[in-house]
C-alpha positions, 0 to 999 in steps of 0.5 A: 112328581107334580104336586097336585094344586088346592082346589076350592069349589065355591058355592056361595055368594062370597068372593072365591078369590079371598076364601082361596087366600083364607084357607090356603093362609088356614092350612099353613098354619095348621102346619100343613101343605095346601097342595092337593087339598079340596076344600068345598064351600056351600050354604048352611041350612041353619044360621051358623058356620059348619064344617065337615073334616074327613080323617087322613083325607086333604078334604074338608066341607065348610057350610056358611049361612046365606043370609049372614047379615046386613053388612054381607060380612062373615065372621071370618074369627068363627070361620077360621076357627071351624077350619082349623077344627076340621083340619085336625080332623084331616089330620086324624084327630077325634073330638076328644083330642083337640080343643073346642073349636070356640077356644083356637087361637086363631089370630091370623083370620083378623086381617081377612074381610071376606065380602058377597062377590057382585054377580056377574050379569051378563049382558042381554043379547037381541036373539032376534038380531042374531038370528036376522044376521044368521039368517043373513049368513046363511042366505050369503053362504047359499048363494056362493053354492049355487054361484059355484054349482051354476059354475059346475054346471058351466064346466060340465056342459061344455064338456059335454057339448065337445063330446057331441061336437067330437060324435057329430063330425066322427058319424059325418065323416064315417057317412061320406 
């Protein structure tokens, strides 16, 4: 059977690359596989890293403050050590199984850096000079019809002059 990929979905304005290697790297070593694991990441209302874990679902929610500070840094140590909580929730634990979030050991998170992504700005497009080159296209493509109609026409005309052609000398040959 396929094993269903992790999927991240990134609402912040943090780099979704590096957050997909965070808690790809959080779910190994929480002892879990990250296959079929939804992690979803949005702003937290307050100042602080929050998190939802659903128990005995691969689901966790991580909520991150929008305005962390002035290096655009986020304090990966607290980061992880909110995953690795809701993780245990996945896994079926209550808060009174497990320690407090602020006591896990949480080592590997020290290499991560996990900064703001540049946004991507795209870049502005004349709407006046695509709709001139519209413009143009459709007038080409209208003149090709009616050069092909006028052709038609060409065509069905003779046609017809041979039928008359065909009628006259049919009703001049039945007069004589």
């Amino acid at each position: 059977m396929k094993k269903k990929p992790m999927k991240i979905s990134n609402r912040t304005q943090f780099d979704t690359a590096i957050l997909r290697m965070f808690f790809k790297e959080a779910i190994i070593e929480n002892g879990l596989e990250p296959e079929g694991y939804y992690v979803e990441i949005n702003h937290a209302r307050g100042e602080y890293i929050t998190g939802w874990g659903y128990y005995h679902r691969k689901v966790i929610q991580i909520n991150i403050p929008k305005e962390i500070d002035l290096t655009k840094l986020i304090n990966v140590r607290k980061l992880a050590q909110v995953t690795i909580h809701e993780l245990d929730h996945n896994r079926g634990l209550k808060h009174k199984e497990m320690l407090p979030w602020n006591k896990l050991n949480v080592e590997w998170a020290a290499k991560y850096i996990i900064e703001t992504e540049e946004p991507k700005v795209k870049p502005r497009q004349d709407k006046s000079a695509k709709r001139e080159e519209n413009a143009r296209k459709k007038v080409d493509e209208y003149k090709k019809k009616i050069k092909r109609y006028q052709n038609l026409l060409k065509k069905w005309n003779k046609k017809v002059a041979y039928y008359d052609r065909k009628h006259k000398a049919a009703s001049t040959k039945e007069e004589s």
